[in-house]
C-alpha positions in Angstrom: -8.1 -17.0 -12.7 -10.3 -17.7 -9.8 -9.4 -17.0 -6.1 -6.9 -19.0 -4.3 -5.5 -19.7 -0.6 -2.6 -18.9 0.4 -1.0 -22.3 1.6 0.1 -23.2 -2.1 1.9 -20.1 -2.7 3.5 -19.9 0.8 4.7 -23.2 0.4 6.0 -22.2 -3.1 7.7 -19.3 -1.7 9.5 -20.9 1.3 10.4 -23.6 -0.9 11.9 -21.2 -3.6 13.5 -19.1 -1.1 11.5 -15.8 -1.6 8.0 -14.0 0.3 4.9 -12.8 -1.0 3.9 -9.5 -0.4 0.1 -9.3 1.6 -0.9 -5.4 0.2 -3.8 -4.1 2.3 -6.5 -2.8 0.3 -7.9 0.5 1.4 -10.5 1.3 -1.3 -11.1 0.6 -5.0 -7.4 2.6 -6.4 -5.6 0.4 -3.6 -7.1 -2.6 -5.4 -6.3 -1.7 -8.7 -3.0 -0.8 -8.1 -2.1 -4.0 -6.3 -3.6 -6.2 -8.9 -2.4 -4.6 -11.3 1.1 -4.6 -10.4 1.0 -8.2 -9.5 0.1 -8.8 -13.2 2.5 -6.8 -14.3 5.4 -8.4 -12.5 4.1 -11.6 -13.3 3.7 -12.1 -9.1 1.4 -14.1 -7.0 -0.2 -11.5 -4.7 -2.7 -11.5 -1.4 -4.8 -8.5 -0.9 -4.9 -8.2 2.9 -8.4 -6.6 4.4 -8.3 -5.4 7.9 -12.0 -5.6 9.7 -11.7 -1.5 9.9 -11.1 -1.7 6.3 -13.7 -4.0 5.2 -16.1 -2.1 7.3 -14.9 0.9 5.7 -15.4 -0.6 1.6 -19.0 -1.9 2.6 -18.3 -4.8 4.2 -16.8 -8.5 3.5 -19.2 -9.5 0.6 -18.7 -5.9 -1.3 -15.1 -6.2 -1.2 -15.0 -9.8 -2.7 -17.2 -8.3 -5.3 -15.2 -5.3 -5.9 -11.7 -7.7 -6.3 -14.0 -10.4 -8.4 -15.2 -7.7 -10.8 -11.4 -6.2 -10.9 -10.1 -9.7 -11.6 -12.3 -10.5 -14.6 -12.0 -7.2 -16.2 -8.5 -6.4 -15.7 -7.8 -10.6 -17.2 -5.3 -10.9 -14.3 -4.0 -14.2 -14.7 -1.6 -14.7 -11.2 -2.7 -16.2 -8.0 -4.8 -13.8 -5.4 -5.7 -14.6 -2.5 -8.5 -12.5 0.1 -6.9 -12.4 3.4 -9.0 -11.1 6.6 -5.6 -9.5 8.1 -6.3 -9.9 12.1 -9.1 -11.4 12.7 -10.3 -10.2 15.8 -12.6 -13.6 16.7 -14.1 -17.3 15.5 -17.3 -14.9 14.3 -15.7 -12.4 12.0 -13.6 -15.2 10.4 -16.6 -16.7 9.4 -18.0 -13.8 8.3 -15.0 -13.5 5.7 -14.9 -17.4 4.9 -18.9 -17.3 4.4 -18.1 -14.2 2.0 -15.7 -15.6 -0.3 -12.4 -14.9 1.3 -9.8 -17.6 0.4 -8.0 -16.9 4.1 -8.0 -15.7 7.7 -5.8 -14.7 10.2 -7.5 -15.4 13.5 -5.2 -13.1 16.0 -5.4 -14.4 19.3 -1.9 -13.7 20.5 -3.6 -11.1 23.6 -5.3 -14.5 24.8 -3.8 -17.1 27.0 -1.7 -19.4 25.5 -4.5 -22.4 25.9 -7.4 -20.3 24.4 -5.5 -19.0 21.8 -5.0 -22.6 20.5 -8.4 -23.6 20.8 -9.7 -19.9 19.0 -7.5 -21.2 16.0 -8.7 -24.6 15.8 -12.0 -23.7 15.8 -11.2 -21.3 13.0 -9.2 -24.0 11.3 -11.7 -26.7 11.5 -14.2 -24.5 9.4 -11.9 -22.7 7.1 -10.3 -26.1 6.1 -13.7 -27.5 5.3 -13.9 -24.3 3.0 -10.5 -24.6 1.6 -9.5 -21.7 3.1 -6.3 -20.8 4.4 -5.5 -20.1 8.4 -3.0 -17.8 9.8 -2.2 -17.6 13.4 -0.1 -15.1 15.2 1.8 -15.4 18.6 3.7 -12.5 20.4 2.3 -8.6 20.3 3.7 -6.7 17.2 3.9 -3.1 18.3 2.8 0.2 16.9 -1.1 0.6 15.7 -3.2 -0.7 13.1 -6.9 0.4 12.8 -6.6 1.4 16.4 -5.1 -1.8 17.7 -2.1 -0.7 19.4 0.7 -2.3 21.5 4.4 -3.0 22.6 6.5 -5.3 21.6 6.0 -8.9 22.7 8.5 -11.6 21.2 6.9 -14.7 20.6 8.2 -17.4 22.4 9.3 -20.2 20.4 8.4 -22.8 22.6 4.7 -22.1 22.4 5.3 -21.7 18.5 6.0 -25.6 18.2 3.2 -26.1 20.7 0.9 -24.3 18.8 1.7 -25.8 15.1 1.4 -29.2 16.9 -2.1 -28.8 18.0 -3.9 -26.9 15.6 -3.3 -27.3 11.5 -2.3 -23.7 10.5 -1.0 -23.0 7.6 1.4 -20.4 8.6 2.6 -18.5 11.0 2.9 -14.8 12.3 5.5 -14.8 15.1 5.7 -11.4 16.8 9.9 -10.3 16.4 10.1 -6.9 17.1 9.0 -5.8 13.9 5.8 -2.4 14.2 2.6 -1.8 12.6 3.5 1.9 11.2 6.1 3.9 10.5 9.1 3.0 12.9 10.7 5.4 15.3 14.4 4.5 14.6 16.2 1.4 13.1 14.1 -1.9 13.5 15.7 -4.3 15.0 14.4 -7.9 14.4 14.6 -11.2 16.5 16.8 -13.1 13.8 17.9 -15.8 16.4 14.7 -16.3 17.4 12.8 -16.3 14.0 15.8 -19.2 13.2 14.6 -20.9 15.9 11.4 -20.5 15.6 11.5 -21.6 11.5 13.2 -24.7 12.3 10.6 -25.7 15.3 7.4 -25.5 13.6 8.4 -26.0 10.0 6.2 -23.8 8.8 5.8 -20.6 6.4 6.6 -17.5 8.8 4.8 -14.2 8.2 6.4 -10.9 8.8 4.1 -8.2 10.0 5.4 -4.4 9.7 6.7 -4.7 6.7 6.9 -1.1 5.8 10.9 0.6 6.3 12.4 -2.9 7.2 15.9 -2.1 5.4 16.4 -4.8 2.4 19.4 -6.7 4.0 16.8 -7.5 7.2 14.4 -8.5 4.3 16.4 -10.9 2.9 17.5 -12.4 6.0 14.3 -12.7 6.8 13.3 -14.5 3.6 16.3 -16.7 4.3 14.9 -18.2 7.6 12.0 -19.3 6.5 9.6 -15.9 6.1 7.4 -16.3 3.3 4.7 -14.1 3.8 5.6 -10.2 4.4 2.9 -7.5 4.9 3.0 -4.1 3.9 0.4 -1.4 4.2 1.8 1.7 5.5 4.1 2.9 2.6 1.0 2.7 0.4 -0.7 4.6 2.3 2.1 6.9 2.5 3.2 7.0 -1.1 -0.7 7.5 -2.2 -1.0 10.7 0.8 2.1 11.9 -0.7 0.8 12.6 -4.2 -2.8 13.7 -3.8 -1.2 16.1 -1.1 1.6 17.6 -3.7 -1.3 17.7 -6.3 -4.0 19.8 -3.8 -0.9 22.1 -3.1 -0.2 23.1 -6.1 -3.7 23.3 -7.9 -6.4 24.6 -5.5 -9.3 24.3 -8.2 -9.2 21.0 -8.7 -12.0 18.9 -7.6 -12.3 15.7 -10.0 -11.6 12.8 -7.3 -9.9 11.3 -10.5 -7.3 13.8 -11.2 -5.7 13.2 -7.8 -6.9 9.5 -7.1 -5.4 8.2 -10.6 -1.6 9.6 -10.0 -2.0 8.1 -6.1 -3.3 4.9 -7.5 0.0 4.8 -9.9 2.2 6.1 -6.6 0.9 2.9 -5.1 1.6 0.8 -8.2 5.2 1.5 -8.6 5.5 1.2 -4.7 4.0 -2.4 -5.0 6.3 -3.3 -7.7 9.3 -2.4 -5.8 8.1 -4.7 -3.0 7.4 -7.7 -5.0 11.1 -7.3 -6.7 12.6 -7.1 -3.2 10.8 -9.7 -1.8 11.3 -11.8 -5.2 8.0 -12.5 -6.0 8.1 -10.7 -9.5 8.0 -13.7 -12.1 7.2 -16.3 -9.6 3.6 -16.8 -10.7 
């Protein structure tokens, strides 16, 4: 099955009442494991790819490769979607489109409100005439990500109707208290606002942070209107976990496989418990 956007299955989700889990790929057992368990669970799926990541895998073009060549030999047949996950400008959105990703998130949300709106149109008008997907955040979600950090700013819903009205996004990442990271403490999510906020711009909602948000807040979530939820750092965490146990207790082990393989499965089964919480499993 070829590439997709994400606007189809967004709108599928929000429709359907459930989210689809955006998995950040890291390197090549990242990508495996993601596809793979979207296959398995029978789950559309969008492999998010953070600049510092796609720097990291050798750049926007190798990684479309890389999840082409996985796609075709692995026979997944659910919908996948590239994302650029923060988009730092108009250029490196371009960059992704140019390279075959099927969607963008162009993060303006440190700009002004005015020059974030005309940042995303500019990304919208040439994604769209690409067929590519645009998401748009407003609000600062805390914590750090590729050494982006910063507090918690809630998005003001207000400027989220303003800002569906003049550009054509295709979803939207309001900022609601929710932390790139491991959270320090109980999260505690904007559920008034994100109400609010779902009912003004009519739109799929994306939930950054997604990683230790207890299931109840999850399904809430889903609920009012969030259709999109990211996760990256319980990967991470999971895959760390094993390779760490395994270097412990063998110290003459030095086949990259023999610890990558069980992290690449510790990822796997963390990915399939995400897609059954967020009720994605079957939903391809």
């Amino acid at each position: 099955m070829p590439l997709v956007s994400m606007k189809e299955m967004l709108e599928k989700a929000k429709a359907e009442k459930y989210a689809v889990g955006q998995f950040n790929i890291n390197n090549l057992e990242f990508t495996q494991a993601i596809l793979l368990a979207a296959e398995e669970e029978k789950s559309p799926v969008i492999l998010g790819v953070s600049e510092g990541a796609g720097k990291y895998m050798g750049g926007f073009v190798a990684v479309v490769h890389m999840v082409k060549g996985l796609m075709e030999s692995y026979k997944i047949t659910v919908p996948v979607a590239i994302h650029l996950d923060h988009g730092s400008s108009f250029e490196k959105c371009k960059e992704a489109v140019d390279a075959g990703f099927t969607s963008v998130m162009i993060d303006a949300s440190h700009h002004p409100f005015e020059e974030n709106v005309k940042l995303t149109n500019q990304v919208v008008e040439y994604a769209h005439s690409k067929g590519v997907s645009v998401e748009a955040e407003l609000g600062t979600v805390g914590g750090d990500e590729d050494g982006v950090t910063g507090g918690i700013i809630y998005a003001d819903p207000q400027e989220c109707k303003a800002l569906v009205e003049q550009t054509e996004i295709d979803c939207l990442a309001p900022a609601l208290g929710s932390v790139h990271g491991p959270y320090k403490g109980e999260p505690n999510l904007g559920f008034k606002e994100m109400e609010e906020i779902s009912n003004l711009a009519n739109l799929p909602l994306v939930l950054h942070g997604g990683t230790g948000i207890p299931t109840k807040d999850i399904q809430r979530s889903i609920s009012l209107g969030t259709a999109k939820i990211n996760v990256n750092t319980e990967n991470q965490i999971s895959a760390t976990r094993v390779i760490r146990e395994i270097l412990d207790n063998d110290k003459k082990v030095y086949d990259p496989r023999k610890y990558l393989g069980p992290a690449r499965e510790a990822i796997k089964e963390t990915v399939i418990g995400k897609m059954r919480e967020f009720g994605s499993s079957q939903k391809a």
